[in-house]
C-alpha positions in Angstrom: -3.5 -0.1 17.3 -3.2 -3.4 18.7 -1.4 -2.6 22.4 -3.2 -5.9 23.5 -3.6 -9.0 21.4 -2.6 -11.6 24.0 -6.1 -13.4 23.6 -6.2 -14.7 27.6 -8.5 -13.4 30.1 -7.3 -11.6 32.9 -9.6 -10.7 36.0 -12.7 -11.1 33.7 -11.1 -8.4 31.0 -9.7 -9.9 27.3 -7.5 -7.7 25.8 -7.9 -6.4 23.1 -11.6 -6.7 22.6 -12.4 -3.6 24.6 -11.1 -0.3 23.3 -11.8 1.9 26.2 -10.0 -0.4 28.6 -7.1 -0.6 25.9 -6.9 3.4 26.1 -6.9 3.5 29.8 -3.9 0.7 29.9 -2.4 2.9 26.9 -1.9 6.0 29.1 -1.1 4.1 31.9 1.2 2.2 30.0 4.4 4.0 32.0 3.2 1.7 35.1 3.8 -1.8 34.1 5.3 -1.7 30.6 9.1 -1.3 29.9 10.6 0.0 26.9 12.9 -1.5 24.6 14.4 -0.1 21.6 14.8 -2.4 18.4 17.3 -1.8 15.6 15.9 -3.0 12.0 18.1 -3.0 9.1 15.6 -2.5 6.3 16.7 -2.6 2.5 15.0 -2.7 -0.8 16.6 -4.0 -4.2 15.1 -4.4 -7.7 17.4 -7.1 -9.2 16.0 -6.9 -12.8 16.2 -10.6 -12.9 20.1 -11.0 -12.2 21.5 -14.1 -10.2 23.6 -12.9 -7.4 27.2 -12.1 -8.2 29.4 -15.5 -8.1 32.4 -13.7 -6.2 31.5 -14.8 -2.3 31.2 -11.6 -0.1 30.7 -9.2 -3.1 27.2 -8.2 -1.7 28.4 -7.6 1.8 28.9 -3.7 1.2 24.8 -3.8 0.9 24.2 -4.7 4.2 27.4 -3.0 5.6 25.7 -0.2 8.1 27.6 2.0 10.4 26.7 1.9 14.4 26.0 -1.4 16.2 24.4 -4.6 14.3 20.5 -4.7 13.8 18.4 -7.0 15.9 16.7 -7.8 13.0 17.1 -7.1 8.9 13.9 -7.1 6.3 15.2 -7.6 3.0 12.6 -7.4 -0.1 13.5 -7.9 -3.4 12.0 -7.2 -7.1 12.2 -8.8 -10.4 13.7 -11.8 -8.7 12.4 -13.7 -11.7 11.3 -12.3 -14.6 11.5 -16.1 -16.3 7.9 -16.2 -17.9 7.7 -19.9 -17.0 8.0 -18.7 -13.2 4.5 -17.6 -14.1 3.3 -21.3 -15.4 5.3 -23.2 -12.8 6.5 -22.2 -9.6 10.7 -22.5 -9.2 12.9 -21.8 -6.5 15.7 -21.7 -8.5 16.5 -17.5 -8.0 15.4 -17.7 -4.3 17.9 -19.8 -3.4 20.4 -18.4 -5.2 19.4 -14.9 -3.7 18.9 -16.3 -0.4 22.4 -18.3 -0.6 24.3 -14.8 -1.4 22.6 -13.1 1.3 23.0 -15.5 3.8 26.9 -15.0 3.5 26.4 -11.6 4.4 24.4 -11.8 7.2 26.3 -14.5 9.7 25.2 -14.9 13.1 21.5 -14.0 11.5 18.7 -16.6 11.4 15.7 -16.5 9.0 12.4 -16.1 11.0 9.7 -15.6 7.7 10.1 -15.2 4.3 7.5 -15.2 1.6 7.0 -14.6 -2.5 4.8 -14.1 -5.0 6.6 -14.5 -8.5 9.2 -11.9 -8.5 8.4 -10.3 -5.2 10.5 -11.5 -2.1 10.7 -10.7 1.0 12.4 -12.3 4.3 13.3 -11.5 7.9 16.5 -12.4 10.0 16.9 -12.0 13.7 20.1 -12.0 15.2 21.0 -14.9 17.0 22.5 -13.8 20.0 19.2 -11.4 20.4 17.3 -12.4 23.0 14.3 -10.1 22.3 10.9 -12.0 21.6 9.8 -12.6 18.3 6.8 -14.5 17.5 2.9 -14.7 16.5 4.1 -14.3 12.7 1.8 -14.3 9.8 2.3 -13.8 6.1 0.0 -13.0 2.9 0.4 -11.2 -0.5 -1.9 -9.3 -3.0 -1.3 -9.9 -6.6 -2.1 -6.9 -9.1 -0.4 -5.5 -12.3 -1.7 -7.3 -15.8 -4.5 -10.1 -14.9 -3.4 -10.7 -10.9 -0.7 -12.9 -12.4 1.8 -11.3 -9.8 4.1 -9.4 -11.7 2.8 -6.9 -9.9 1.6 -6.3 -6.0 2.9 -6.6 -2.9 4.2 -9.3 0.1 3.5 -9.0 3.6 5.0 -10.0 6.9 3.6 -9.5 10.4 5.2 -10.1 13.9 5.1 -9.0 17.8 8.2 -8.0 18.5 8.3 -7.9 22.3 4.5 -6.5 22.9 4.6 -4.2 19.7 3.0 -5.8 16.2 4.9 -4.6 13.4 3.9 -5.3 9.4 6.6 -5.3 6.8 5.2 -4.9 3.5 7.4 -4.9 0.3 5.8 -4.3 -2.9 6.3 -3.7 -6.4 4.0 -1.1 -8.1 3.1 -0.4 -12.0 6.0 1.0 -13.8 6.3 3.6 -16.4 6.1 7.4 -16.6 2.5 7.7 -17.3 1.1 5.2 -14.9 0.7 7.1 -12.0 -3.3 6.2 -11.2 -2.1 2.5 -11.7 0.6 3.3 -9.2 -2.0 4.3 -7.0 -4.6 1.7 -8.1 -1.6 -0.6 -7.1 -1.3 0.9 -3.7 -5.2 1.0 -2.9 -5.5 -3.0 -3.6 -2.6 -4.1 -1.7 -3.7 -1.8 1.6 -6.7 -4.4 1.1 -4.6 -7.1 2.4 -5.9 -9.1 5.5 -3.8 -11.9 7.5 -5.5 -15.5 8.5 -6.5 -14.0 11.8 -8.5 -11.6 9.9 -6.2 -8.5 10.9 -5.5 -5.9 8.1 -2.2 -3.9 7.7 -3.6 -1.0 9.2 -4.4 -2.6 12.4 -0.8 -2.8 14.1 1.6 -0.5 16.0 3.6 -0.1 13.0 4.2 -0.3 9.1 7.0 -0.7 7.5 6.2 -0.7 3.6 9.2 -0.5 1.2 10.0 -1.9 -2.3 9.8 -0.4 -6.0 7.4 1.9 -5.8 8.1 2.9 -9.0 7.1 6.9 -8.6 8.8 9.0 -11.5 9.6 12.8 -11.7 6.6 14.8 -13.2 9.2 17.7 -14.4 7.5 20.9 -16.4 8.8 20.5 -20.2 11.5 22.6 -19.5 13.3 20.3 -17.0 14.4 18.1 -19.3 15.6 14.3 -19.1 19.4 15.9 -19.8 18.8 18.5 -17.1 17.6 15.8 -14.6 20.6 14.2 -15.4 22.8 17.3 -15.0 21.1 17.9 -11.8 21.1 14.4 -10.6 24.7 13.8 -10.5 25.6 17.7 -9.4 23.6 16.2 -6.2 20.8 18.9 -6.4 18.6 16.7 -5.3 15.9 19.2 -3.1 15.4 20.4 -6.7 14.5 17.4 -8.3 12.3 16.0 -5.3 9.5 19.2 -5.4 8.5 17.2 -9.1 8.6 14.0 -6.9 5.1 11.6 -7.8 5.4 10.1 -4.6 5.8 13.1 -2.7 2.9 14.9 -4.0 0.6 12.2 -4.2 0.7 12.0 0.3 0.2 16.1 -0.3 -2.8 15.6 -2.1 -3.9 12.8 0.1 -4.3 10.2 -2.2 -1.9 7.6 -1.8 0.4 6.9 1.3 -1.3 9.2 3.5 0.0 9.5 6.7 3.3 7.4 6.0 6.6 8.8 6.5 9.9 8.9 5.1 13.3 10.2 6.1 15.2 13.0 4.2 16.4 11.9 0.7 19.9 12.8 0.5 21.0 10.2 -2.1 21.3 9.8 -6.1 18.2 8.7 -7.6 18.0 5.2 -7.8 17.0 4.1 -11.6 17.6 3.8 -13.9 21.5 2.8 -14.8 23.4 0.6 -17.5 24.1 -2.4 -16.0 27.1 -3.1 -13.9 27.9 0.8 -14.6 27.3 4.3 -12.5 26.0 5.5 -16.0 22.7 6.7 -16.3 20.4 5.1 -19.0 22.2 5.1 -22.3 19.1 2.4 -24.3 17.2 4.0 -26.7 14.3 4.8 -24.4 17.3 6.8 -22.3 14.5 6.5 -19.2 15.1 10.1 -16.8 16.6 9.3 -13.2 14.3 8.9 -10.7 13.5 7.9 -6.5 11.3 4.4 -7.6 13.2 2.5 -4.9 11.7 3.7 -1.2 11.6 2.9 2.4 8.5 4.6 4.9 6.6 3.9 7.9 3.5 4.5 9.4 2.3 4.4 12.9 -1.0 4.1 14.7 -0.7 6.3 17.4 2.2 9.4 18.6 3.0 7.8 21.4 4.9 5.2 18.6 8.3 5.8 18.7 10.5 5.6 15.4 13.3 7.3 14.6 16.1 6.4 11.3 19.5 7.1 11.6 20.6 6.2 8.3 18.4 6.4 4.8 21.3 5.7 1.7 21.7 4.1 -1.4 24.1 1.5 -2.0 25.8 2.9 -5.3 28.8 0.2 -5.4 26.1 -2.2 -5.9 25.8 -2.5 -9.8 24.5 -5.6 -10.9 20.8 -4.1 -11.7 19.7 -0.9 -13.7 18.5 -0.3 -10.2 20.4 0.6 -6.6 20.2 -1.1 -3.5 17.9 1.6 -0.5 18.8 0.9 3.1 17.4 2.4 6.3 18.3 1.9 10.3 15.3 2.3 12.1 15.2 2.7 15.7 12.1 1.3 17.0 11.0 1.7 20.3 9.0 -1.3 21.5 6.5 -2.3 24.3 7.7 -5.2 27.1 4.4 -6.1 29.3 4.9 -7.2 32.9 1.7 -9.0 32.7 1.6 -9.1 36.6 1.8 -5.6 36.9 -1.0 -5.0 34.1 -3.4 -7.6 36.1 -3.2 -5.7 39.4 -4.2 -2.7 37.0 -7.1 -4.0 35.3 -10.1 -4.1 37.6 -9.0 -0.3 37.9 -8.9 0.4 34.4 -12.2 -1.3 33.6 -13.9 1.2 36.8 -11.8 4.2 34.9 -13.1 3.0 31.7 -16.8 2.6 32.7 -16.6 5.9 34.7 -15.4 7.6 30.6 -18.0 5.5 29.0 -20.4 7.4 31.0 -19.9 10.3 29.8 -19.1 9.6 26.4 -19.7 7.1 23.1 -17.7 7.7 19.8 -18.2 10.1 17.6 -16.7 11.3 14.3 -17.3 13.8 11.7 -17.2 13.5 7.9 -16.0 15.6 5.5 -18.4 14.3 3.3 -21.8 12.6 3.4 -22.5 12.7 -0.4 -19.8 11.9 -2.4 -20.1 13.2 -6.0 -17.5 11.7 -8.8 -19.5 13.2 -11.7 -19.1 11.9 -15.1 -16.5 8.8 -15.2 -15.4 7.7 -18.5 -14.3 3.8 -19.2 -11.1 2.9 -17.3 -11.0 6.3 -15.7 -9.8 6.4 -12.1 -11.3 9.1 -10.1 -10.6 9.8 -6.6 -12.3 11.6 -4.0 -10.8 11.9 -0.1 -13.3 11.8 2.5 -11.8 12.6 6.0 -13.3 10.9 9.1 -12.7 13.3 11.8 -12.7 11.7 15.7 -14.8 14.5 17.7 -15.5 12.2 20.6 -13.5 12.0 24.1 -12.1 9.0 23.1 -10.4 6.9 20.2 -12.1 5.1 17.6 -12.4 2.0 16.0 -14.1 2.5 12.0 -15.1 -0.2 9.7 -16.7 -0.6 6.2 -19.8 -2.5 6.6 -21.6 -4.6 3.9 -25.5 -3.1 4.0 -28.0 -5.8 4.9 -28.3 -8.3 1.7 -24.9 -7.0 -0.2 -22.0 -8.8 0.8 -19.5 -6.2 -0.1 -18.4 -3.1 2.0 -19.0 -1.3 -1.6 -20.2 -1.6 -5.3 -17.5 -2.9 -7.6 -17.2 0.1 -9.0 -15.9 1.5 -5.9 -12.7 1.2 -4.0 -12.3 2.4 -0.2 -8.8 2.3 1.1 -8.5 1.4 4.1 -11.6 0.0 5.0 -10.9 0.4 8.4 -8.5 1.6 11.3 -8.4 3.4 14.5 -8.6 7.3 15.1 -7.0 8.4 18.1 -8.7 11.4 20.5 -8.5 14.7 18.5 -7.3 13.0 15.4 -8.0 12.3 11.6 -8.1 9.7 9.4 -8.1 10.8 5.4 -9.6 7.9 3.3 -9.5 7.6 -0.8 -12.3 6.7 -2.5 -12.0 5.6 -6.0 -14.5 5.2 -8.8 -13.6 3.0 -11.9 -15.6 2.0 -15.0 -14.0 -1.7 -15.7 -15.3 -3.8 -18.5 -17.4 -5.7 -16.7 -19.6 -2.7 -15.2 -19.7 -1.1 -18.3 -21.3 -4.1 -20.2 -23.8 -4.0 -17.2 -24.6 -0.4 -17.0 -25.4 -0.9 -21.0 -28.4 -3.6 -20.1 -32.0 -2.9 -20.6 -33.0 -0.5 -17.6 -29.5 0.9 -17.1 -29.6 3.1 -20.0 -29.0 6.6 -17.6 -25.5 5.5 -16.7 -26.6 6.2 -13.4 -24.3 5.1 -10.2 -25.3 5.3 -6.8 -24.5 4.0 -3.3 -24.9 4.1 0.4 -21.9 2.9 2.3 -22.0 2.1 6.0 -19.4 3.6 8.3 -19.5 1.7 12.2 -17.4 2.5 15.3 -17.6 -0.1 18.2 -19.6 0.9 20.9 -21.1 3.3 18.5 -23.4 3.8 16.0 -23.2 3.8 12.5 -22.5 6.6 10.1 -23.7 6.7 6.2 -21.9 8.4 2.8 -24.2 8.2 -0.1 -22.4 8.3 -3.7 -23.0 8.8 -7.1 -21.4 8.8 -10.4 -22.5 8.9 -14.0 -21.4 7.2 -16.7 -19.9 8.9 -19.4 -20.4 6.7 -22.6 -17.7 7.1 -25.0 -19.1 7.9 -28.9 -17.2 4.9 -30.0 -19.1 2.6 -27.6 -22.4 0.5 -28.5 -24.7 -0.6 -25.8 -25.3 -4.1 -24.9 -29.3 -3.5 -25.9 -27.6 -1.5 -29.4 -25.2 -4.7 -30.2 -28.3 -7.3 -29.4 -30.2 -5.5 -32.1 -30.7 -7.2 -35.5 -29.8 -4.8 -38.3 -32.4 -3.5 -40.0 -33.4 -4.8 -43.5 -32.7 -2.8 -46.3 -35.5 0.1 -47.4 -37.4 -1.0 -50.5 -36.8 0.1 -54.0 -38.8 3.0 -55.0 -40.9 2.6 -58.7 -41.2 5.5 -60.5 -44.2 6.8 -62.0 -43.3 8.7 -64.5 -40.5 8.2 -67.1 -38.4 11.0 -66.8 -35.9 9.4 -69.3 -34.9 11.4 -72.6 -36.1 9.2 -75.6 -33.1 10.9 -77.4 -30.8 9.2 -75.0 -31.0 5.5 -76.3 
């Protein structure tokens, strides 16, 4: 949580570098902080390459919500460009075009940030008669999918709007029915994602991620693709959603933990015929499914986020996908700073008194992590669970041991590698284990021949100690594969011809 990140000192105290005295102010936050609600207009389209339709206004049913106007609208787009010389050389050519069309919808709106990485898009209006603050914006992107060229990852957005930092994250993950770990792969890089300031997504009041998301229906073999469709369009839609990827995977803990998402009460969104209501009708006939989503996640309870609205937009047909929307309500934080500095020699006495009698503690579910046998390109995933036990909240972090300069081995993934854990709470964390090319070709050097993985990572609070999970793997050597020692080899020379002594030959014979 970052309640405080006005970097000024006040009465000897800097916010925000001093968690206890950030609690104290948190709880006390009713004493000299009003509250403001926001209304964000947040949408999501996969485009599938398509310029905007020529006809002026023809979008404005997308952004056409019911109740009173958003203070501010987050539009993120897909497949803006899928022109493979977007990947060589950069062109604005689509972004305009996009951002032409949706300006006409969105009069009396003023762009505050937009940013793109190939086909990924994403840009924020404020209204302009909306007085509420806006300001200490940053922007950055993660680029994953086939060689980091972009086709894949995410874009990302952060703001204070009024005293509340908010991250808007649109992404676009791996596609395809059997690409769920890639999915999640996808996920687990772009929660990676640090800003200039060095501030990671995880570190605000609030995230907003949406985009393509890309999460299929894993249906037994007797739901089939025409039964989907049957049940799709009969709007049985609770049905459908229990074989939901995306939806079991923040079950199982292992991708979007802890995010949330209003009540799907809509169509799936992919995949139709072009400029149709049709379901697929191309020879791969791809089953309907919710790719296109919309969640949030927030940092602590007291966070206040409430959607009146989650819908597709299914008069929008220009893609093989639909247009998501969501309202949110968004309560946000407005500081009287005068107020707060006749509080904070009080709070800093309150705080001391709590250090006192306390320092942070956590529990883990897990001090050894096991994966077991890993075979090559083989995602694994284990969830360890760091468990605040203190009196207080806590503020984790990854640490590189002395003389690594990673957090982990890179054959290990944590996501995230840090956050806060309020009083009483949990935090789940996924730990991944893959065997890429380049750690096989190491593990198969002289001295490596076991296949043997391990690791100590290095778990710190502030103003705490720090906290160690050992882990292992093995590496499971496919039959197929040759060693690096095996392949440097010379091949051996052929065995010499044997002479025999003793002419077993039939003289008959010749």
């Amino acid at each position: 949580m970052t309640f405080y990140d006005d970097v000024r000192t006040t009465n000897g105290y800097t916010p925000g570098k001093d968690l206890h005295v950030d609690n104290v102010l948190s709880e006390w936050e009713s004493r000299f902080c009003d509250f403001v609600d926001v209304r964000l207009l947040v949408t999501t389209f996969n485009v599938n390459g398509k310029s905007p339709p020529s006809i002026p206004g023809a979008l404005k049913p997308w952004f056409a919500t019911r109740g009173p106007p958003a203070d501010f609208v987050v539009v993120g787009l897909q497949e803006m460009d899928l022109n493979l010389q977007t990947y060589v050389k950069d062109s604005n050519t689509k972004q305009i075009e996009w951002l032409t069309a949706i300006n006409t919808c969105l009069l009396g709106y003023t762009e505050v940030r937009s940013i793109k990485l190939i086909g990924i898009f994403l840009v924020i209006y404020q209204r302009m008669d909306n007085a509420v603050p806006c300001g200490d914006i940053l922007s950055n992107y993660v680029a994953t999918g086939f060689l980091n060229f972009g086709n894949k990852g995410g874009v990302a957005v952060r703001m204070k709007i009024n005293d509340t930092t908010i991250c808007f994250i649109n992404s676009h993950l791996a596609a395809g029915n059997n690409e769920l770990e890639r999915r999640n792969q996808d996920y687990r890089e772009i929660s990676q994602l640090c800003f200039a300031d060095g501030t990671s997504i995880y570190e605000h009041d609030l995230i907003v991620w949406l985009g393509d998301l890309n999460y299929r229906l894993a249906t037994p073999p007797h739901v089939t693709n025409d039964l989907i469709r049957f049940r799709s369009s009969m709007g049985d839609y609770e049905g459908l959603l229990q074989y939901d990827q995306l939806l079991m995977q923040q079950v199982m803990q292992t991708a979007f933990q802890e995010f949330q998402e209003p009540r799907i009460q809509f169509r799936p969104t992919y995949k139709y015929d072009t400029g149709t209501h049709n379901w697929d009708t191309s020879e791969k006939r791809r089953a309907p499914a919710w790719c296109d989503r919309i969640l949030w996640r927030v940092a602590t309870e007291s966070m206040n986020v409430v959607a009146t609205d989650y819908e597709s937009v299914d008069c929008i047909t220009l893609s093989d996908h639909k247009p998501v929307r969501s309202t949110l309500l968004v309560t946000t934080k407005k500081i009287d700073a005068e107020k707060r500095r006749k509080l904070v020699d009080e709070a800093n006495r309150e705080a001391d008194r709590r250090i006192n009698s306390l320092r942070p503690k956590i529990r883990l579910s897990h001090t050894q992590l096991d994966f077991g046998e890993v075979s090559y390109m083989e995602a694994k995933v284990l969830t360890l669970t760091i468990e605040n036990v203190g009196a207080g909240p806590v503020h984790f972090k990854f640490v590189a041991r002395p003389g690594n300069d990673d957090i982990s081995p890179n054959w290990l993934t944590v996501t995230p590698p840090s956050g806060f854990v309020p009083k009483g709470g949990s935090v789940y964390l996924s730990m991944q284990v893959v065997i890429d090319q380049k750690v096989a070709w190491e593990l198969g050097r002289p001295g490596h021949d076991d296949g043997r993985l391990s690791d100590i990572l290095v778990v710190r609070l502030r103003d705490g100690g720090d906290n160690f999970v050992e882990v292992f793997a093995k590496y499971r050597k496919s039959p197929f594969e040759a060693s690096f020692e095996e392949m440097m080899k010379p091949a051996p020379p052929p065995p010499p011809k044997e002479e025999l002594l003793i002419d077993l030959s039939d003289p008959n014979d010749f």
